[in-house]
Steps between C-alpha positions, in 0.01 A plus 500: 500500500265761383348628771315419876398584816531332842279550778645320858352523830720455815380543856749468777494430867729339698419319869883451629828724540796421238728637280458485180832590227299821310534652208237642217560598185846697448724593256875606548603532844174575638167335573113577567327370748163565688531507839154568625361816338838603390692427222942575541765460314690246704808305456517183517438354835281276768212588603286391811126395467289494748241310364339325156306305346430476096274469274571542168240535184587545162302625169726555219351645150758648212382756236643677255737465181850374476537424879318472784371668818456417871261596780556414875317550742653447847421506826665513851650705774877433416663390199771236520775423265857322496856579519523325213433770210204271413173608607313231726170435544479295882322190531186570682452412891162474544170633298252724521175604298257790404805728637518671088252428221566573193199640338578543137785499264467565132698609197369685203699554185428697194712468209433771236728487231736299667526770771436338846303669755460262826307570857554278773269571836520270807277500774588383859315497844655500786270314737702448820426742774857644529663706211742323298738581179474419166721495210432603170768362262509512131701343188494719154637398170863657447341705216198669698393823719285507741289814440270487825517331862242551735385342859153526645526463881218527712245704205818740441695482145901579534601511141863516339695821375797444263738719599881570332745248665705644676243716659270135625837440611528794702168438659542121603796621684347732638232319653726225643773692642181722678390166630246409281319199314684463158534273250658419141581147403607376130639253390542314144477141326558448164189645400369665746598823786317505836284770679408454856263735749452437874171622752296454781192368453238567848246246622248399344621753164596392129716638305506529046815479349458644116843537291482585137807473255509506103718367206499456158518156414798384264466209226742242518527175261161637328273519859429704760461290832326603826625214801281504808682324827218315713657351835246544756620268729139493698156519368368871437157585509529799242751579221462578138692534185374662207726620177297701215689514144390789274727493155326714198723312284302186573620205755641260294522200812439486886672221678411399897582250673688422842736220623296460831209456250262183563253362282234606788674865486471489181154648410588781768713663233289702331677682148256663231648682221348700232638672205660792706497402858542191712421438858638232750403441863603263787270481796493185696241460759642390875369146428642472197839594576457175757793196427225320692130542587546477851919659504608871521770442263470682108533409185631826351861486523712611213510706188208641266594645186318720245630547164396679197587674202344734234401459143782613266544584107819615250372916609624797624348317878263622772448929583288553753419922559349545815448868681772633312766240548591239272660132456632347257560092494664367288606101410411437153421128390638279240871635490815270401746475733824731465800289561783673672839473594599421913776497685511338888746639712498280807674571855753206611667676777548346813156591641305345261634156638273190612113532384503836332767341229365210469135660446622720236646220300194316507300785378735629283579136302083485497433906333781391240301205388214682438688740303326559144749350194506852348586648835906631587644456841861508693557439832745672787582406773689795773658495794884645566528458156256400201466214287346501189328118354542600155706848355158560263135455545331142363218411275275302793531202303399137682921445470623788606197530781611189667882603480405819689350237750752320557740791528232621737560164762887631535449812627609523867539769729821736607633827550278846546324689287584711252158557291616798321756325245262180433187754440698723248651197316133388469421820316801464271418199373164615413619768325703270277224262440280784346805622361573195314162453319478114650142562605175682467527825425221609756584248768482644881760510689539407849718434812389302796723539790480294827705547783476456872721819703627791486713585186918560578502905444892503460627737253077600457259591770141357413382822353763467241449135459111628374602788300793292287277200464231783424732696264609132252111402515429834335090391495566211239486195791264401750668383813260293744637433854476232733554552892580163620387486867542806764851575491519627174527880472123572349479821491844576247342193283180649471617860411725318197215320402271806484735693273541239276162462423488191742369359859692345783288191638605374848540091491413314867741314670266184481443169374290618203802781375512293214162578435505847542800515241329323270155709566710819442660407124181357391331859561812690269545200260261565253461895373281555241569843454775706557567895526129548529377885502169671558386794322244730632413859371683744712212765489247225668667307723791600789650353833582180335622176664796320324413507123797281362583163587795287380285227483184261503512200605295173435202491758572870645340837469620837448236824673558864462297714646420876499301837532300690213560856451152553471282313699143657309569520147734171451319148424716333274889560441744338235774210606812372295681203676816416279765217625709258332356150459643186355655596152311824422406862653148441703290786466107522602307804532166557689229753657450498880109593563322529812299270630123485666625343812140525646399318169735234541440405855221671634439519861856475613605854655886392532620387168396830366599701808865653472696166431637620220674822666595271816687249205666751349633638853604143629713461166639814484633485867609134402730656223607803736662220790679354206629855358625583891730241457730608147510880344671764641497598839259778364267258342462268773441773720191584290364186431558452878302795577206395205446186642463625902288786328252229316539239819371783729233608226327175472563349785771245415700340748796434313900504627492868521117548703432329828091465615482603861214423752452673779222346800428690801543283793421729754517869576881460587558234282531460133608185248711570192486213237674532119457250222909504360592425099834302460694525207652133292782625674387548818360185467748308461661617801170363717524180313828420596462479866129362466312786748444796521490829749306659714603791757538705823763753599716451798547834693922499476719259285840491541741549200571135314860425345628236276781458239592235249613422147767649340446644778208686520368705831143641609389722780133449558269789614131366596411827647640712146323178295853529295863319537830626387737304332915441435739287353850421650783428229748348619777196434413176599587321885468889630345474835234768595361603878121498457380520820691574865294571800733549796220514747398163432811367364389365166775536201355388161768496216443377130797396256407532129563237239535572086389286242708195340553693222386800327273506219645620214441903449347494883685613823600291764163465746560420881237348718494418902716156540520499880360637840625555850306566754600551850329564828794595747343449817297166410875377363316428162670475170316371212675463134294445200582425154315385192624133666491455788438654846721526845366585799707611818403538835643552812755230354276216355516473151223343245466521135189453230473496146272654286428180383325419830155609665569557863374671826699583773426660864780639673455715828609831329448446109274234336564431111274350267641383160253421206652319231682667218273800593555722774690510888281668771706638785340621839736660778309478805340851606639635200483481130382267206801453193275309207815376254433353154634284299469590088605154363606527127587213270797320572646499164440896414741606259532855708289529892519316763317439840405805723368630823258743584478640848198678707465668803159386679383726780749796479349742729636288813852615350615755726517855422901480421436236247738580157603356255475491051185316573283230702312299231647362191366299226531474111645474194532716095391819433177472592538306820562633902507361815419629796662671850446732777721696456666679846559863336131506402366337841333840588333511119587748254381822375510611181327644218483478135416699238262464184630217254666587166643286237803325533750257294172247540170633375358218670661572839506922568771678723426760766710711742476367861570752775619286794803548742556897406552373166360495164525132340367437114321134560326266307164323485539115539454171628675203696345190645399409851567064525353412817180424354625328200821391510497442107362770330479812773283746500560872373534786722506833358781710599679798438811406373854684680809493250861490553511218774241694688733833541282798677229197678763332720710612779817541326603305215456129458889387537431642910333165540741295383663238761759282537338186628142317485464528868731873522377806520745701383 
């Protein structure tokens, strides 16, 4: 989608009490919600209504390049969502009109040189005679900043500051935990991230929304495209879309159309293009956005798209010099096609069973078919192990195409995954191939990897997975990435991509992945060019963008941009582009000269304004995010530091700026609201539970334990906003004490289990098998395994299987049992155990079934609680489950010092001063399950060696006892 706005309208009043299950947008553990004028962080929970009714209106417009953007406008004094994760929209009760009218909506874009600029202003009146809220809420391609925000309330203009990060940080907290109005919402689609803004409107008052973002549109498959989203849902008096195209190099084509678009809409497009510039509107009257004469349902439902591209010719491309800036475009025409050399290393672990398999062989057996003849390829195939199709590369003959199809159809899915090993065998055998002399002598080379998880890091840690893989590449191969759906570990893919000349692309977990496989080879299939560098005279031109490129592909663009070192005395400046093309050196030479941009398009202040420097600033930060991410610690600190410096400077808000607003709403009174950036990964983590977060602080929150894995233990500290983390190693069947509370005579004891066998080169791992809980004075004893569970009390004895889904009431404990999922257990006047049940596939070669165990409600422990632990949950390195633990009932203090490098540049050490003692710790993560039993979500932690040694009271073997129900 290339770009959009949506505008929605939703007043809300309710006429009778109720409770409604509530929830907004969240993300993690947490969720936003707006209760009243307020908007808290709130876990999930009921909440109680007094009154509603709804009425909902929506106007939805998209604008801008390569994905689109949405506008909602939303009304109402609460905001209602479910327990669900999914955010709910409630059928309305009973209607009302004239409460809001929406007095105007329109987008304007200008595209100058392919750089987007785009203004969206709404207008809103609130015309009831009470004061009511209303939401501002706004999509943004992936690939754009907002550089201004601004609300008009009441003649009075609040406008947006981008501020460092961590600082907007600083100040939403701040403002909520001093009782203030506060809001930050994102969220993400596949194309899109979400900004959201909450006020108060008085009676009889309007309000103007006006948010401006920019990006530099990117060609793909010879086109730039512009996607506008219009789903109204109602009839609205006033809205606008207008796109002007200015292109000195001459607009070769302007396509428009829409697939709500009727022949009577039809004449209501209006699209005139000259030489140089090209503009396209969409206003529909209210009548004409009728169904019916006499109906209020419209027309205009659907997608509009704009597409266009610029005249092209075999030169040295497009330099526009503009206020001392300059950019150079470059995507010569008439070039043959340079064939190249592939290999696909494909993921068949265990994860990638069901649809994702199946997917990838269909798009797989489809891309080798439309292999070129003179084309190489090989195919691998990695999980435990790797298997290899053919020991060399093949000639993509029509014979030995369909015998890499068939051999395709067999592949089936096992074991874990080892990427390293299949990825370095890739390189090896195209190393031989150009050793050998079988093909081209100037053929690219390239690997495209897809996988699904999180690569094994036994004997290497990720960081030396990159720098080997890094190391055999040596800057000869191009190795493309594909992220298949929200588990896999973006963020080390995308760092191996980037330095080896690469991207990562993340694939959706959809019907259409096929698709999206396919869409991604066809844009690296064809390069026309290959090592392609730019020349410019060092005594004209500095602070250049990327200036060599390893290669061009078929319907793509390359742009470098750049200052002059004199911006009075410099009109016209040599260029050398040299590359390798099909059989020979390609070589073109050229003068850049400046243009008469008042000549060209007269009359338009903008396109000749400072686009130029604001390109140049928007790709350099681009390149600056991507450098953060590989170099040296010292070089990613500096592009780190670049990029916040140019972000601040021109008013970016990228993943290192934040845009706060700040409304007076009284003279005690102030609201705090900051449009957020996500990063892929960051995204990724959003996408996978479908919401996302919004916030309030509670005043105290009690410490939050859990353990599991092999196994692996975290002590939660809301009121620190860190955790601390251990592992126990021990032998398998050892039984450990995690909780004992004499007070209130509960006894909580967990006995480990190891795997069936041990992976070759791997130690033994041990994981929670079975639980015992007992509550002395109710006479409760409750054993549960990865089977079955038994249930004891006061004599009478039942049992359940996990294969069941069952609810049971019992005058002192009540059990709910969700199948193959999780156990609930509530002690009457007492705690909450959640217990969950990590299935794994019956016939694994090595794990087996295990538990996970958490302790709901731990401050009703008494204050002689102990134990290892009271919440427990997990499994690998990377996983943790969690407890309360007894020794840390009371919290924990402790300090720790400045980070420093440790064995793991990717995960630092520190000293932590806790206890009287002086502990070296590391910088981590584990996984919470209670949200997602399948995939977790990370918790950062500071990691406690040596079975936790200087964090616990004693040493680990003190909580060993005899017996599941013993407690010594």
């Amino acid at each position: 989608m290339s770009a959009g706005w949506i505008f929605c309208v939703f007043v809300c009043i309710s006429f009778s009490s109720g409770s409604f299950e509530t929830l907004v947008i969240s993300k993690g553990n947490e969720q936003w919600v707006s209760d009243t004028s307020m908007t808290r962080i709130l876990k999930s929970r009921r909440c109680i209504m007094s009154a509603g009714w709804i009425f909902c209106v929506f106007v939805c417009i998209s604008f801008s390049s390569g994905s689109f953007e949405t506008l909602v406008i939303s009304k109402g004094n609460e905001q209602w969502v479910s327990d669900t994760s999914m955010t709910r929209i409630l059928k309305k009760r009973s209607v009302s009109s004239g409460e809001i009218a929406v007095q105007g909506v329109k987008v304007e874009c200008k595209v100058t040189s392919r750089f987007a600029h785009t203004v969206m202003t709404t207008k809103a009146l609130n015309k009831a005679n009470i004061s009511q809220e209303v939401s501002f809420e706004v999509e943004l391609p992936k690939t754009s900043f907002i550089t201004n925000f601004s609300m008009e309330i009441d003649g009075k203009t609040y406008i947006g500051v981008v501020k460092e990060k961590e600082k907007a940080k600083q100040q939403y907290q701040k403002a909520v935990s001093s009782g203030q109005t506060a809001g930050l919402v994102k969220a993400s689609g596949r194309k899109m991230e979400k900004f959201s803004v909450t006020v108060n409107v008085a009676a009889e008052s309007s309000v103007t929304f006006i948010l401006t973002h920019e990006e530099l549109l990117q060609r793909h498959f010879g086109k730039y495209e512009l996607m506008i989203r219009v789903k109204p849902k109602q009839l609205v008096q006033h809205f606008e879309i207008i796109a002007d195209i200015y292109e000195p190099q001459g607009i070769a084509f302007v396509d428009a159309y829409g697939t709500f678009i009727t022949n009577e809409l039809l004449p209501l497009v209006e699209k005139t293009v000259t030489d140089k510039k090209a503009h396209v509107s969409f206003s529909p009257t209210l009548d004409q956005q009728r169904k019916c004469t006499e109906c209020d349902g419209t027309l205009i439902d659907g997608d509009f798209f704009i597409k266009y591209d610029v005249n092209r010719a075999h030169d040295i491309g497009d330099i526009q010099i503009v206020n001392g800036y300059f950019v150079h475009f470059f995507a010569p025409a008439n070039l043959q096609r340079v064939p190249k050399m592939v290999v696909f290393v494909i993921d068949n672990s265990y994860s990638m069973v069901g649809n994702k398999m199946s997917q990838t062989k269909e798009a797989l057996g489809t891309i080798l078919g439309e292999l070129p003849e003179e084309d190489y390829f090989g195919i691998i195939v990695f999980s435990t192990t790797f298997v290899v199709w053919r020991p060399h590369l093949s000639k993509a003959t029509p014979e030995n195409v369909k015998a890499a199809q068939e051999y395709v159809k067999t592949i089936e899915v096992i074991g874990s995954t080892e990427l390293h090993n299949a990825v370095m065998h890739g390189v090896k055998m195209l190393y031989e191939e150009q050793r050998n002399d079988t093909a081209l002598k100037n053929m690219v080379l390239m690997i495209i990897l897809l996988t699904d998880g999180e690569p094994n890091t036994y004997p290497r840690t990720l960081p030396e997975i990159q720098e080997s893989i890094h190391q055999a590449i040596d800057g000869n191969i191009t190795l493309f990435s594909l992220a298949f759906g929200n588990n896999a570990n973006y963020g080390f893919l995308d760092t191996l991509s980037k330095q080896n000349n690469g991207i990562v692309r993340r694939i959706y977990e959809d019907s259409d992945a096929p698709l999206q496989l396919k869409g991604f080879y066809e844009e690296v299939s064809s390069p026309l060019l290959s090592e392609v560098r730019f020349q410019y005279p060092d005594n004209v031109v500095n602070s250049l963008t990327k200036s060599h490129f390893k290669q061009l592909f078929n319907g793509s663009e390359i742009m470098v941009a750049g200052r002059l070192n004199d911006l009075n005395e410099i009109d016209n400046f040599a260029i050398e582009v040299f590359a390798q093309g099909f059989e020979n050196n390609f070589e073109l030479k050229g003068q850049a000269n400046t243009q008469k941009w008042e000549t060209i398009f007269p009359d338009e202040e903008y396109i000749f304004g400072d686009f130029t420097e604001r390109l140049w600033a928007y790709l350099t930060i681009q390149e600056l995010l991507d450098k953060k991410d590989k170099g040296t610690p010292e070089e990613k600190g500096n592009a780190t530091d670049e990029a916040l410096r140019l972000s601040l400077k021109y008013n970016f808000v990228t993943p290192l700026t934040s845009m706060v607003v700040t409304k007076p709403e009284d003279e005690t009174k102030t609201d705090t609201f900051i449009a957020d950036k996500l990063t892929e990964e960051e995204r990724g983590k959003v996408q996978r539970y479908g919401y996302t977060v919004a916030a309030s602080y509670p005043k105290y929150s009690p410490p939050t334990y859990f353990v599991d894995g092999d196994p692996h233990f975290i002590i939660e500290l809301p009121d620190q906003n860190d955790a601390l983390c251990f592992n126990i190693d021990d032998k398998p069947g050892t039984i450990f004490n995690l909780v004992r509370d004499p007070l209130t005579g509960i006894v909580v004891n967990g006995q480990t289990i190891g795997d069936k066998k041990v992976i070759p080169g791997n130690k033994m791992q041990t994981y929670f098998g079975r639980f015992g809980i007992v509550h002395e004075k109710f006479g409760i004893r409750l054993m549960v395994s990865t089977k079955e569970i038994l249930v004891s009390e006061k004599g009478k004895q039942a049992k359940f299987f996990w294969t069941d889904t069952a609810k049971v009431k019992g005058p002192n404990m009540d059990l709910q049992v969700v199948k193959d999922r999780s156990l609930t257990v509530t002690l009457r006047d007492s705690v909450k155990f959640l217990i969950i049940l990590h299935k794994v596939w019956q016939k694994h070669p090595y794990h087996q079934d295990y538990l996970g165990f958490y302790t709901l409600d731990s401050h009703l422990f008494s204050s002689n609680v102990h134990g290892l632990l009271v919440r427990s949950d997990q499994r690998g390195p990377e996983e943790y489950s969690r407890f309360s633990a007894g020794q840390f009932y009371h919290g924990l203090e402790f300090e720790v010092s400045e980070p420093f490098p440790g064995k793991d540049p990717n995960k630092p050490d520190a000293i932590m001063f806790v206890k009287e003692q002086e502990l070296v710790v590391t910088r981590g993560w584990q996984k919470d399950f209670r949200q997602d039993v399948k995939n977790g979500e990370k918790v950062p932690c500071w990691f406690i060696h040596n079975n936790g040694t200087g964090l616990l009271d004693g040493v680990h073997t003190d909580y060993i006892v005899s017996g599941l129900f013993k407690t010594i």
